[in-house]
C-alpha positions, 0 to 999 in steps of 0.5 A: 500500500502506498502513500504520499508524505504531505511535507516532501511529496515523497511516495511511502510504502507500508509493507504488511505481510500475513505469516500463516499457511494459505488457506488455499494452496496450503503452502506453509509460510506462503508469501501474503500481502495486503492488498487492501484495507477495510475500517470496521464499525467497530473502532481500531478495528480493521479488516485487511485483504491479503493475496497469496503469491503463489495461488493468488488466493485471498485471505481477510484478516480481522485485526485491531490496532493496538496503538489506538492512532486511528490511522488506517493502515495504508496511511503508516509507512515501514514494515509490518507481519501480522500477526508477528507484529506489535501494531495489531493483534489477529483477531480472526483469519478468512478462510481457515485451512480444512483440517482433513479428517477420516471417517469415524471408528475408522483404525488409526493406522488407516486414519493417518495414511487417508488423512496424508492422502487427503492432504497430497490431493489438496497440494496437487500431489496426485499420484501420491494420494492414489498410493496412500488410498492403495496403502488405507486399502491394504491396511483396512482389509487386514484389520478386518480379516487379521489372520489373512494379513500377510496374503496379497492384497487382491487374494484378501480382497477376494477372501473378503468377498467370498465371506462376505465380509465386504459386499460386491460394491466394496470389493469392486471399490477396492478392486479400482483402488488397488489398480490405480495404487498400483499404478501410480506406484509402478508406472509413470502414469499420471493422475488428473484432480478427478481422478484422484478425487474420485479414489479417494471418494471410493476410499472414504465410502470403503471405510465408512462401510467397513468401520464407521457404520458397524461401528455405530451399530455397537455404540447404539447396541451398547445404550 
């Protein structure tokens, strides 16, 4: 933001910076700056528009300032990181980063691997959130039949299904992420937004079916 000095006409330059991950592209310590300023009804408050560099993402911060000067932001001159710097104090960021989760009742060693998957996809790292789902699927199917944990993966899939222990749905889900895990563990093959979106959709209901719904049923028969 820029301003003129009234006693040498000579053009200042007030430099505010946002230190916070990008709520959009995610980029931890992303390069934000203000763009923008806004004077709230509420006095010494303000709502400043930060652009993310990398993505050009906008982010609002809602700050007070703590000098009570009735300035507004564009009209001081210097250097200033919110939330790092004695002028203001954050009171609220616009958006918040989404915090990836997994289904309910769903392993923890299953959660954390679909929770990375979630998080590559939304740092465009497609091929990895393929290979995390294939990693959740072989995980998810040990934890439901443990004594055929160290047969392949396809064979406990087909176990699974001859038991019924997962229905025709489930196993042909399965069946497209294990192929697709596959290959993007082994090939060069590369994966669009979509398509990894779309495994990992398939993942999620996987674990819905397999953990959260059986998991409510004893949390209700317990009552």
């Amino acid at each position: 933001m820029l301003s003129i000095s009234v006693t040498t006409g000579v053009i200042l330059l007030m430099f505010i910076t946002l230190s916070s991950s990008c709520p959009h592209c995610l980029r931890e310590k992303a390069f934000m700056f203000c763009i923008h300023d806004v004077k709230k009804r509420k006095e010494h408050h303000y709502s400043l528009v930060f652009k993310c560099r990398s993505c050009e993402g906008l982010t609002i911060a809602e700050v007070e300032d703590l000098s009570k000067s009735g300035k507004k932001p564009e009209s001081r001159t210097g250097e200033c990181v919110i939330p790092d710097d004695g002028l203001y104090r954050l009171c609220s960021l616009y958006p918040r980063p989404e915090t990836p989760y997994a289904p309910e009742h769903t392993p923890d060693a299953c959660a954390k691997f679909f929770i990375e998957a979630k998080d590559n996809l939304t740092r465009q790292r497609y091929e990895t959130a393929v290979m995390l789902c294939r990693k959740v699927l072989d995980i998810a199917t040990s934890y439901i039949e443990p004594e055929e944990n160290t047969t392949s993966l396809a064979k406990r899939l087909s176990l699974l299904k001859e038991q019924v222990k997962i229905t025709p749905e489930m196993a042909d889900w399965a069946k497209i992420i294990r192929l697709d895990g596959n290959a993007s563990a082994h090939s060069d093959e590369n994966f669009t937004e979509q398509e990894a979106r779309e495994i990992i959709s398939f993942t999620e209901t996987f674990l819905l079916y397999a953990f959260t719904l059986p998991g409510m049923v004893k949390q209700w028969q317990r009552k």
